[in-house]
PAZAPA-4460 file (N, C-alpha, C; in steps of 0.05 Angstrom, whole numbers, plus 32768, in hexadecimal, padded with zeros to 4 digits):
% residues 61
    n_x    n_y    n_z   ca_x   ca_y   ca_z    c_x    c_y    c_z   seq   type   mol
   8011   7FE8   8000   8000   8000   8000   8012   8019   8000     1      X     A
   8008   8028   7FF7   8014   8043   7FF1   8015   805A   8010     2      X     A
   8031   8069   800F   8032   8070   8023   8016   808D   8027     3      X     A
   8009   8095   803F   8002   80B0   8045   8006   80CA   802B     4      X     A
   8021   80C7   802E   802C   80DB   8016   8022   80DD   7FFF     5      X     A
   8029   80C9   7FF7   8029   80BB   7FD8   8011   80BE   7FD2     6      X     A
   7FF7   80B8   7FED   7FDD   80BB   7FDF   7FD0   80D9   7FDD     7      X     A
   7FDA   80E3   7FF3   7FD1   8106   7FF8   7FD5   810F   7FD6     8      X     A
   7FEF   8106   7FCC   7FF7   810F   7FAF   7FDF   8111   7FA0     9      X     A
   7FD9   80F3   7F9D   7FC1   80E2   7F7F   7FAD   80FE   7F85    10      X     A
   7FA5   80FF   7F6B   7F85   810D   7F6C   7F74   80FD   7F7D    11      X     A
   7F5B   80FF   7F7B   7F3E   80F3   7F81   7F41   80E5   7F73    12      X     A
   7F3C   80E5   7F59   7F31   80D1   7F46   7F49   80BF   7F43    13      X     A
   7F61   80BE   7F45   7F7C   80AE   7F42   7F7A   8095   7F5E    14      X     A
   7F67   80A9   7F78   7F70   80A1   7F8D   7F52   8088   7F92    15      X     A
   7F3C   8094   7F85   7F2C   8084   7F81   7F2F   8067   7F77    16      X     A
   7F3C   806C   7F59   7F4B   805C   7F4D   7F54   8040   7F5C    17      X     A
   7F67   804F   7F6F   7F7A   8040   7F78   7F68   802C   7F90    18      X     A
   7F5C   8036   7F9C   7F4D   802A   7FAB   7F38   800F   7FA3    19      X     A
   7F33   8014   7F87   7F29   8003   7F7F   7F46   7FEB   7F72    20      X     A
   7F4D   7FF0   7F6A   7F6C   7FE7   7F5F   7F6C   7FCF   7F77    21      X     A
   7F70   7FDA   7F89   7F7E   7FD5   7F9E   7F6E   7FC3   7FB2    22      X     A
   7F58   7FBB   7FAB   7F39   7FAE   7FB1   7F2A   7FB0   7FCB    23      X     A
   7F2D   7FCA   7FCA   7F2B   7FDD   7FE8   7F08   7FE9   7FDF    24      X     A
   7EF3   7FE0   7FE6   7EE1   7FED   7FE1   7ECF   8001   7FF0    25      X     A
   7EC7   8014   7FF0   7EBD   8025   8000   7EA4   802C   7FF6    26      X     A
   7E81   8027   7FFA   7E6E   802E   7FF2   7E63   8048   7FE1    27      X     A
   7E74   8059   7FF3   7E68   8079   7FED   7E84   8084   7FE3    28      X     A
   7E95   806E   7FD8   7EB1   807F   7FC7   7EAC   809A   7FBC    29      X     A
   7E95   8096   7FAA   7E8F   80A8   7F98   7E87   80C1   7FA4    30      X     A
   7E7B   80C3   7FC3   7E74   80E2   7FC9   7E91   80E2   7FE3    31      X     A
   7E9F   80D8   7FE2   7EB3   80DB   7FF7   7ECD   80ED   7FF2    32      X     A
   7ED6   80FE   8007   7EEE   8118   8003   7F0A   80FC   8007    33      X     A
   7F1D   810E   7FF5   7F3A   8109   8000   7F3E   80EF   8014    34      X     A
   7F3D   810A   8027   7F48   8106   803F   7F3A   80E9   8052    35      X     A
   7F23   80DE   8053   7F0E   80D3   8052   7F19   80B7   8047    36      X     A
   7F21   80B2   8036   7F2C   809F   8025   7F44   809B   802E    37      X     A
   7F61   80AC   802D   7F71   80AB   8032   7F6F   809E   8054    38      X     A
   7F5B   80A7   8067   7F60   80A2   807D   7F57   8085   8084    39      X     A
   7F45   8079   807D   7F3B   805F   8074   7F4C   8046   8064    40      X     A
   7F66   805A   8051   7F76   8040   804A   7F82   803F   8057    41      X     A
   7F8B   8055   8066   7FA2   8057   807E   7F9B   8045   809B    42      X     A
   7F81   8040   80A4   7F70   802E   80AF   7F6F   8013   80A8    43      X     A
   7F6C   800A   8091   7F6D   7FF4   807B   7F83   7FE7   8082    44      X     A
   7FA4   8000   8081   7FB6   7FF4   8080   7FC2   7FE7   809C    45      X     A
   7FC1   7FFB   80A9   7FCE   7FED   80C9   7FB9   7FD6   80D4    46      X     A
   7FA1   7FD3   80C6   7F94   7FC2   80D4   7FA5   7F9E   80C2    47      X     A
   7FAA   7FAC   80AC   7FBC   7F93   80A0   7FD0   7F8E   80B1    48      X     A
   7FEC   7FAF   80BB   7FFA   7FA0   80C7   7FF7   7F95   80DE    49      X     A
   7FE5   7F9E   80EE   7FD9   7F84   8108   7FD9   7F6A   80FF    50      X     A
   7FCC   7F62   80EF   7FC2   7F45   80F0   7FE1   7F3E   80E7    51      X     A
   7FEF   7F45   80D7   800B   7F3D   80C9   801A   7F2A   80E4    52      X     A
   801E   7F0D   80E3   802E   7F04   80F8   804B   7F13   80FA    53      X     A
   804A   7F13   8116   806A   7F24   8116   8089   7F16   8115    54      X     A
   8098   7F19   810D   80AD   7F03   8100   80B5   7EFF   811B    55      X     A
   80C9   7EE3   8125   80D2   7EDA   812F   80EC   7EEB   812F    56      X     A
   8101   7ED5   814B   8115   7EE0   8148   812D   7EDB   812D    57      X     A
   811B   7EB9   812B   8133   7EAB   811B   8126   7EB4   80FC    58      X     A
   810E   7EBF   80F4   8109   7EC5   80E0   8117   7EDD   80DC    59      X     A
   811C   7EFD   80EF   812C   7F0C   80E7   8149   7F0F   80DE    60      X     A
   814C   7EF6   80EE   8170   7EF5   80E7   8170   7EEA   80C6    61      X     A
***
């Protein structure tokens, strides 16, 4: 997933895009601001890195 940054950049319609791309669906995309979106993938995303098992010791080495 794309950083904060990266998305503030995209237009609406790019960022729309991407959300669909990206198979992230949101009902009311179509009447939703920016920021609204952006804060929802940003939501989307850490709730991925939670569930992500956390590596071991012998996996980091």
């Amino acid at each position: 997933m794309k950083t904060r940054e990266e998305l503030e950049t995209m237009t609406v319609k790019k960022l729309r895009r991407y959300v669909i791309d990206t198979g992230n669906s949101f009902p009311y995309l179509g009447e939703t601001k920016k920021a609204k979106i952006i804060d929802k993938l940003m939501k989307i995303r850490a709730e991925r890195e939670d569930t992500k098992p956390t590596p071991t010791a012998k996996e980091a080495t």
